[in-house]
N, C-alpha and C positions, 0 to 999 in steps of 0.2 A: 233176729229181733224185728226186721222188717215185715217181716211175711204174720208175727204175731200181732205187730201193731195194725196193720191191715184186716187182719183176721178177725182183731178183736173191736177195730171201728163197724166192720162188716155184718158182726152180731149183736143182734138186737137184745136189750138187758145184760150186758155182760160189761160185768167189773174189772177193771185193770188193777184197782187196789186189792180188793176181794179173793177174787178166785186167782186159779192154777194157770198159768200159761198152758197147761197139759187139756184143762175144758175144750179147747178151740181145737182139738186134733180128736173131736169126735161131734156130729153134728151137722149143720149147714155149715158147708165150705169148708167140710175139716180138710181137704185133699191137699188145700195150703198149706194150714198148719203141718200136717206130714210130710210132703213132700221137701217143705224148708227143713225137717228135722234128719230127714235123710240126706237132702245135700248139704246140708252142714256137716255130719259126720264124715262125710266122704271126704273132704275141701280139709278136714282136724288128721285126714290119716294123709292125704297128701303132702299138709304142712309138714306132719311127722317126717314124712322121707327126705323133704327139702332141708329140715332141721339138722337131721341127722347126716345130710352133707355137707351144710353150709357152716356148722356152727364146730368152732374149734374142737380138737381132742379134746375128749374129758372123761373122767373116773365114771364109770355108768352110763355111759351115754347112751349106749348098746338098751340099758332097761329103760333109761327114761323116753328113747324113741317108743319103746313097746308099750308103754304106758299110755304115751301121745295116740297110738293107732287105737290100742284098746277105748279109750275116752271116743274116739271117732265112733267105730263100730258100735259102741254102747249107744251113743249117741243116736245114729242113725236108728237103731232096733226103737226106739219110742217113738220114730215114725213110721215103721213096720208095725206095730205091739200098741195101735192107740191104747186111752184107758180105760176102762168098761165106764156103764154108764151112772150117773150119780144113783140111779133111781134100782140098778140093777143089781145083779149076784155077782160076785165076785168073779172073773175069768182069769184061765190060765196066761191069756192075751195081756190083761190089765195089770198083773203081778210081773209079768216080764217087762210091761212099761216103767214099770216104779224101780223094781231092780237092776234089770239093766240099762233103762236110761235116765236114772237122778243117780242111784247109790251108787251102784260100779261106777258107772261114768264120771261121778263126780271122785270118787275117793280115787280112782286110776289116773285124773287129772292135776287131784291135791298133791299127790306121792310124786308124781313130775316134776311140779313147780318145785318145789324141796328138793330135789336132786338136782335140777336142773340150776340153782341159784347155788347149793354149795359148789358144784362144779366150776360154773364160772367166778366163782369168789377168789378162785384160784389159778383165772387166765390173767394174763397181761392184757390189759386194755379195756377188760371185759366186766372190773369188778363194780364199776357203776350202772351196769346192768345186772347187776348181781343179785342186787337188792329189789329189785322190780317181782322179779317171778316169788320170792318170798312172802313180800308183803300180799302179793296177790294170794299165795296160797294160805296165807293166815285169813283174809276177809275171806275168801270162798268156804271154812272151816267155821266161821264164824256166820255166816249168811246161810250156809246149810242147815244150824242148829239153829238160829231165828224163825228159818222158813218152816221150816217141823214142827217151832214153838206157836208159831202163830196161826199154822193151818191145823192141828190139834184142837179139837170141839173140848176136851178134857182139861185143854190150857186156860188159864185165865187169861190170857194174853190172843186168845181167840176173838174175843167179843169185839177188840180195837177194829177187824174184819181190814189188816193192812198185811194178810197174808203174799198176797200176791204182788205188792209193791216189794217186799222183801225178797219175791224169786227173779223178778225182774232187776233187782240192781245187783242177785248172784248172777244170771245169766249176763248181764251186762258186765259186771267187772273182768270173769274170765274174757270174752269176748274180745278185749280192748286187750288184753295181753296178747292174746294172736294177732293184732292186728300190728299192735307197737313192735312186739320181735319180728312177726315177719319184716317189715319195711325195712325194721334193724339191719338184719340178717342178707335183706337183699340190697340195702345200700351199702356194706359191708364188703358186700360179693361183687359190686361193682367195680368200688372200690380197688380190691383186690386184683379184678382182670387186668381194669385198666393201668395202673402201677405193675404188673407183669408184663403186659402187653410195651409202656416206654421203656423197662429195661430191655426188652430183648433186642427194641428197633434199637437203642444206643447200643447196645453189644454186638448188632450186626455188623453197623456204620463203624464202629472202631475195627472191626478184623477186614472191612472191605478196602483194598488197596484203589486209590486215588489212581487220575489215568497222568497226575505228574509224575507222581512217583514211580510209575511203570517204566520199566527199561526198554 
């Protein structure tokens, strides 16, 4: 979100309400734009791995990791796969940016959060986090079919021209969910060493024989 807001102060005429976050990853300075879209994906497949260690047993966990990586990899391919150009023919390049990184990416990230929120509904300790990844994947559901509706020239709801405010607060609400679970996830795991780490020194200290009570 950094590297767009940079991108998009960088370019000259270019609307933050209006247009695509996707405009500024072809162009002057698109190398920004893409290069943040590739390590983001990479950083959403890593989180996956860390996810999938840190975060309790649960029914699915196994798919909704592979979900988390997929959403990565989709991810990054839109800054592999810029979008052709407004003025141009359609390319095979451009249709793999739409598809593989808004739709897969997005709908392989939806199906997560929904797993990933029944799962913990059902840990001990975990069901007030339960409801976070939910709610996220109900507005990401909801902000995908606004941004469609608004960047749509056929919509009436085009002319309001607040298409691109509407992908900027989808990209931004997933975003704030990676960041809230990971912190979660690794104050959690802190958590947990260090509470392993004093029983074991009291477990030592109890079986260690004293030099009084030596014979």
């Amino acid at each position: 979100m950094t590297a767009a807001l940079v991108s998009g102060l960088l370019r000259e005429g270019y609307s933050f309400a209006a247009q695509p976050i996707s405009d500024l990853g072809i162009g002057p300075n698109a190398w920004i734009m893409n290069a943040s879209l590739i390590s983001t994906g990479l950083l959403a497949v890593i989180f996956a791995l860390g996810f999938r260690r840190l975060l309790p047993r649960l029914p699915r966990k196994g798919l909704a990791t592979g979900l988390l990586v997929t959403f990565g990899l989709c991810f990054a391919a839109a800054g592999i796969f810029p979008e052709p150009s407004p003025d141009g023919p359609v390319t095979i390049a451009g249709i793999a940016h739409f598809v593989l990184g808004f739709f897969i990416a997005m709908s392989a990230l939806t199906v997560a959060l929904f797993l990933i929120a029944s799962g913990l509904r059902k840990q001990r300790g975990w069901d007030r986090h339960a409801s976070y990844p939910r709610v996220t994947a109900w507005l990401v559901v909801a902000l995908i079919l606004l941004t469609q509706l608004f960047f749509n020239r056929s919509s009436p709801l085009f002319k309001l021209g607040i298409g691109g405010l509407m992908e900027w607060t989808l990209f931004t609400t997933w975003s704030i969910w990676f960041i809230v679970t990971g912190l979660t996830l690794f104050r959690r795991g802190t958590r947990n060493t260090r509470n392993s780490s004093s029983a074991l020194s009291g477990t030592t200290a109890a079986v260690t024989p004293t030099k009084e009570g030596a014979p």
